[in-house]
N, C-alpha and C positions, 0 to 999 in steps of 0.2 A: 735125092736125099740118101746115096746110096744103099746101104744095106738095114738099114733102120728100118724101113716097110719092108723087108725082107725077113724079119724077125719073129720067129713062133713063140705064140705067147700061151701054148695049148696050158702048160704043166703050170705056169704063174698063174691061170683060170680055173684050173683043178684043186691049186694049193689054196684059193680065195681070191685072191686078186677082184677088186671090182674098179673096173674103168671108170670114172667121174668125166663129166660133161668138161670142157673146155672152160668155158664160163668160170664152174665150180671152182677148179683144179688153179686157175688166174686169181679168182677174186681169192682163196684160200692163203696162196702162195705169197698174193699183195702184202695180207693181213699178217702173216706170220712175219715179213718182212719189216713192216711199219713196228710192230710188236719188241723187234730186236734194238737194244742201246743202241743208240745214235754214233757211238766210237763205229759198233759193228757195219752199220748202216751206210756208212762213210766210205768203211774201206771194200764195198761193192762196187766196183768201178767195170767200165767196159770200153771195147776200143782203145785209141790211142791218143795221148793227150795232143793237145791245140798246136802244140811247136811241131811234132813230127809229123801231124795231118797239113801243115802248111807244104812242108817240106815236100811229100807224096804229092800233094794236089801240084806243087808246081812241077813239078818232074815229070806230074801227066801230061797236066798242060802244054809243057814247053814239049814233051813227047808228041803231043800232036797238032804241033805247029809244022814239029821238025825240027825242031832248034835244040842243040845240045842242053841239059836241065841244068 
């Protein structure tokens, strides 16, 4: 995870900061997310759409056949 667990968090603990449980912090983030207009909601996207995951997935493919993609 690189340098992210390398991160002092002393002065964020001093200034307040309070850590919330995993759980908390998921189910919170869910609710605020569901909460947001549906336009909003929509344009959260992740990854890479269906046509250029076909495209990657054969080029791996054909990569380890050996065969040019």
């Amino acid at each position: 995870m690189g340098g992210l667990h390398l991160t002092r968090v002393d002065r964020a603990l001093k200034a307040g900061l309070q850590i919330s449980p995993l759980r908390k912090t998921t189910r919170d983030t869910l609710a605020w997310h569901l909460a947001r207009p549906a336009a909003e909601r929509e344009k959260l996207k992740a990854g890479i759409d269906s046509e250029r995951e076909r495209e990657v997935l054969t080029a791996w493919h054909a990569k380890d056949r050996g065969t040019p993609g």
